[in-house]
C-alpha positions in Angstrom: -107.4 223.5 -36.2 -107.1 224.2 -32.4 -107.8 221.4 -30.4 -108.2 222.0 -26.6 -106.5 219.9 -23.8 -106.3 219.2 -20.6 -103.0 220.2 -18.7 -101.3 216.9 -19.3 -98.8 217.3 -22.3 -96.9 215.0 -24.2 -94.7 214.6 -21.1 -97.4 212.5 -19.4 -96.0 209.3 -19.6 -92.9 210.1 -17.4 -92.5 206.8 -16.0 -88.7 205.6 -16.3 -88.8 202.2 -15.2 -85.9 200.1 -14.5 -87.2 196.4 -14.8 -83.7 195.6 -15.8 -82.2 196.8 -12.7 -81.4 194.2 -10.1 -80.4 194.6 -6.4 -77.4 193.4 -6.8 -75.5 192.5 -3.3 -72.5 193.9 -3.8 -74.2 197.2 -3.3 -75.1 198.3 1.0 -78.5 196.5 1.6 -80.4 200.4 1.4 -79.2 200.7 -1.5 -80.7 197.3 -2.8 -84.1 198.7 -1.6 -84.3 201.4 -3.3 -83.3 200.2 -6.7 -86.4 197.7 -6.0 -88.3 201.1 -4.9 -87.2 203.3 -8.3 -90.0 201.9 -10.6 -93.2 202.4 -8.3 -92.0 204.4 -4.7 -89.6 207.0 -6.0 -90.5 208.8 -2.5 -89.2 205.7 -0.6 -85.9 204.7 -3.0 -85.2 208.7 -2.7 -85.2 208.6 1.2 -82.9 204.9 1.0 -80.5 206.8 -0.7 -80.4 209.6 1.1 -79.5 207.4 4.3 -76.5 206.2 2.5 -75.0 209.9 1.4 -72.7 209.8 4.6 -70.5 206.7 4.0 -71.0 206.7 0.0 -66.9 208.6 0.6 -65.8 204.7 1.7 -67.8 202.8 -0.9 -66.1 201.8 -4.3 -66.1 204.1 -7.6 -68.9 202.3 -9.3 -71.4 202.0 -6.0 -70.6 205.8 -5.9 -71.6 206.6 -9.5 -74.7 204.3 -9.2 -75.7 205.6 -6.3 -76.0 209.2 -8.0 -77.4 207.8 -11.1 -80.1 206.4 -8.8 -80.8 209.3 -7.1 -81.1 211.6 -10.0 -83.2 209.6 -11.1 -85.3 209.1 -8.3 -85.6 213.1 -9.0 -87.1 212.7 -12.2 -89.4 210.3 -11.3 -90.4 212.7 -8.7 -90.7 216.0 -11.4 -87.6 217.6 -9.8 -86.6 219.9 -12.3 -82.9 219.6 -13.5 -80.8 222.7 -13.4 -77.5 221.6 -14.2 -75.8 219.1 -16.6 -72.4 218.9 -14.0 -73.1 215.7 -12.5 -74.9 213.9 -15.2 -71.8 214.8 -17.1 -69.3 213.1 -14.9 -71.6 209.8 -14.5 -71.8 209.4 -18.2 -68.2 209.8 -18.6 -67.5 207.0 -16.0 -70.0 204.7 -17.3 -69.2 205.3 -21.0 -65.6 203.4 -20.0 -66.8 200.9 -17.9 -67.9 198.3 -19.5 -72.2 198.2 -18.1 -74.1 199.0 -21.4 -77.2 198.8 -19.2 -75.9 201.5 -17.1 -74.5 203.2 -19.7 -78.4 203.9 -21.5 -79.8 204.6 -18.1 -76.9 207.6 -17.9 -77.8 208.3 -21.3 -81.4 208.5 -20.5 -81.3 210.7 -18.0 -78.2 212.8 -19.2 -81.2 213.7 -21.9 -83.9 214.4 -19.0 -81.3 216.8 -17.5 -81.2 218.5 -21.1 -84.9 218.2 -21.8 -85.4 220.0 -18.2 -82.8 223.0 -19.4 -85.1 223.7 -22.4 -82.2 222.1 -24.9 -84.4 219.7 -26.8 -81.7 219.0 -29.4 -79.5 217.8 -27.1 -81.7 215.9 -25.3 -82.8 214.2 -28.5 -79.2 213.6 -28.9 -79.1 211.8 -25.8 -82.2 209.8 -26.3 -80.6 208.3 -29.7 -77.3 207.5 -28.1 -78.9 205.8 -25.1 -80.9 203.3 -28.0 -77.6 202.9 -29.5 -76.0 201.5 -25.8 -79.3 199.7 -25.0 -79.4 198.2 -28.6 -79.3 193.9 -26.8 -81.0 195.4 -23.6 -84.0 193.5 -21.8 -84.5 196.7 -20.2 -88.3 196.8 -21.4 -89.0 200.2 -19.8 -86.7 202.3 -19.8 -86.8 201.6 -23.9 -90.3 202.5 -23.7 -89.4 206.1 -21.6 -86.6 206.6 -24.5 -89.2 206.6 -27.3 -92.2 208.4 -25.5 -89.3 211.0 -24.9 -88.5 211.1 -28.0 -92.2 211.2 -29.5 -92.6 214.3 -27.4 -89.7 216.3 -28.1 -89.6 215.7 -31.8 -93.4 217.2 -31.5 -92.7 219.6 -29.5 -89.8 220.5 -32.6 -93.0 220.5 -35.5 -91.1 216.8 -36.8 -94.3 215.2 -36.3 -92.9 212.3 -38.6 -90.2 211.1 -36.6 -92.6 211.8 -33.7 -94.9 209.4 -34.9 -92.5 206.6 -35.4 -91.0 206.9 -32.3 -94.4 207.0 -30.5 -95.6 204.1 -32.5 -92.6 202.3 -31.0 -93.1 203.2 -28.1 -96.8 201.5 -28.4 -95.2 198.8 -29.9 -93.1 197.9 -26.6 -96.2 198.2 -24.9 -97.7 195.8 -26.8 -95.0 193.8 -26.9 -94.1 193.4 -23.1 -97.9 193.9 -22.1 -97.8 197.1 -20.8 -101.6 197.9 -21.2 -101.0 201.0 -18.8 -99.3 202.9 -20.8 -100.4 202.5 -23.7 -103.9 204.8 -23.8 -101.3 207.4 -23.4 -99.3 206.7 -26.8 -102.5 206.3 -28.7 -103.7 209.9 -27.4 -100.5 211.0 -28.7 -100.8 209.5 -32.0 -104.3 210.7 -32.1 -102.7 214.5 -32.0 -100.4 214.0 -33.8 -103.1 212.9 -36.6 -104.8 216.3 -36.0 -102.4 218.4 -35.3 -100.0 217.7 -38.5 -102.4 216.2 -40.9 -105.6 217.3 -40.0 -106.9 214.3 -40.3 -109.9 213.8 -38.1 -111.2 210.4 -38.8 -107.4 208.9 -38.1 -107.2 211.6 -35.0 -110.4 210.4 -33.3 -110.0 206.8 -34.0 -107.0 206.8 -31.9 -109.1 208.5 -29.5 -110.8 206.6 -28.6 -108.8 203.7 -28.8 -107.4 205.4 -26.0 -110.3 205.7 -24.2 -111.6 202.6 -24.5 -108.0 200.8 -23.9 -108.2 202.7 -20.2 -111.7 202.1 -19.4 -111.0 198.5 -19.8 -107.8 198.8 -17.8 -110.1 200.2 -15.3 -108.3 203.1 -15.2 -110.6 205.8 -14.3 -108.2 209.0 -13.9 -106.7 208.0 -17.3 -110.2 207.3 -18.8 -111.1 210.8 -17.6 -108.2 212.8 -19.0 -108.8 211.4 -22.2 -112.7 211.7 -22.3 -112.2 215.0 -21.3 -109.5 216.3 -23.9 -111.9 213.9 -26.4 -114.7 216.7 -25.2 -112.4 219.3 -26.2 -111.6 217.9 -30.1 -115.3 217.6 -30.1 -115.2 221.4 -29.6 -113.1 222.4 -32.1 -114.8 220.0 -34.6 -118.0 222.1 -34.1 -120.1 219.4 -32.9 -121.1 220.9 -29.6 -123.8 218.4 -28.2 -121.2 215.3 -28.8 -118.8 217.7 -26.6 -121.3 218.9 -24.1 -122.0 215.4 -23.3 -118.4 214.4 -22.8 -117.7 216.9 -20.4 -120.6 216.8 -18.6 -119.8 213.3 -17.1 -117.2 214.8 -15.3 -118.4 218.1 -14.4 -119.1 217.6 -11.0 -116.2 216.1 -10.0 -114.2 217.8 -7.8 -110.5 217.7 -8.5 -107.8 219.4 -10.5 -109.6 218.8 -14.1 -112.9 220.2 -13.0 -112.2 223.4 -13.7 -111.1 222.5 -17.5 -114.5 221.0 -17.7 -116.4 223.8 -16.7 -113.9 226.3 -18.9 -115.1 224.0 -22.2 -118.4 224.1 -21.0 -118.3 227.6 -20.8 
């Protein structure tokens, strides 16, 4: 069965957080900003660090290495695409023998973003588990939460829909758990693929659906609630039942932004 979806994959929920992360003084006061920045202005944390690239030569070893830990991953948060592995290498290395095991999943992490970016998924997988294994007593609710969705869409990305589906029912989990109602319409899309994609099992498939859909609309979320109602419309499609489809998509039909013309492909 060949569901169609809107252009916004499995790697959707790209939202590293870094709730754990505190401003701690002993780093120069931009620096403080932008680690309060990272989770919601990636733009803003990206420019704070940039200010400090000059004197980061007389700062100690460890502001150094955090401060290129927090600019990578400023980066990602802003879809720069990783081309290289060279300086994710070294920070991993310094942080694997120093002691921060906070610091040390956060290198992890994003040592398997870097990966992930260079089309390596096993290693990136390999990264994912190993950053779990560091965070293993972290309060770092987020960042967990980024591991597993990472992990949910690489592993599906690999045909190991299993594993996929634990790790994405983890990752829902932690949202539930730490009452991140945001994310989660995101994870139950992604179970409801996985459902239909591996199993072909259309009344699990669109019960998550619109789980998802109805967990958005009442986050009043209406971007969200529209991505999924229309990649709903699309399942409808491929199930044959046309009218249910036709009506989905038309309530967004005239809209004009970046999904509109998905809408009036399906229609067509």
């Amino acid at each position: 069965m060949k569901y169609i979806y809107v252009p916004l994959l499995f790697l959707s929920v790209l939202f590293a957080g870094l709730s754990c992360q505190r401003a701690e003084k002993s780093y120069p006061s931009a620096m403080q900003r932008a680690i309060g920045l990272l989770s919601t202005r990636p733009d803003s944390a990206l420019y704070y660090l940039s200010q400090l690239d000059s004197q980061m030569a007389d700062e100690p070893e460890e502001t150094r290495m955090y401060h290129r830990l927090l600019t990578l991953a400023a980066e990602d948060k802003l879809y720069v695409p990783h081309t290289s592995d060279s300086l994710i290498r070294e920070i991993v290395r310094y942080y694997e023998g120093y002691g921060d095991s906070d610091k040390l999943m956060m290198a992890y992490y994003y040592q398997g973003s870097v990966w992930r970016d260079m089309n390596d998924a096993p290693r990136a997988i390999d990264c994912y588990h190993r950053a779990l294994e560091a965070g293993r007593h972290t309060r770092c609710s987020d960042l967990l939460i980024s591991i597993y969705s990472q992990l949910g869409t690489l592993l599906a990305y690999q045909g190991v829909y299993d594993e996929s589906l634990q790790a994405t029912r983890t990752a829902l989990a932690l949202c539930r758990q730490y009452r991140d109602t945001l994310s989660s319409p995101f994870f139950l899309r992604n179970i409801g693929r996985i459902w239909g994609i591996h199993w072909h099992n259309t009344d699990s498939m669109l019960y998550y659906y619109r789980a998802a859909l109805s967990q958005a609309l009442h986050n009043r979320d209406t971007f969200t609630a529209k991505v999924i109602s229309i990649e709903l419309g699309g399942v409808y499609y491929d199930l044959g039942k046309m009218d249910t489809a036709k009506v989905r998509l038309l309530k967004y039909q005239d809209e004009e932004d970046d999904l509109d013309g998905i809408v009036s492909m399906t229609l067509g």
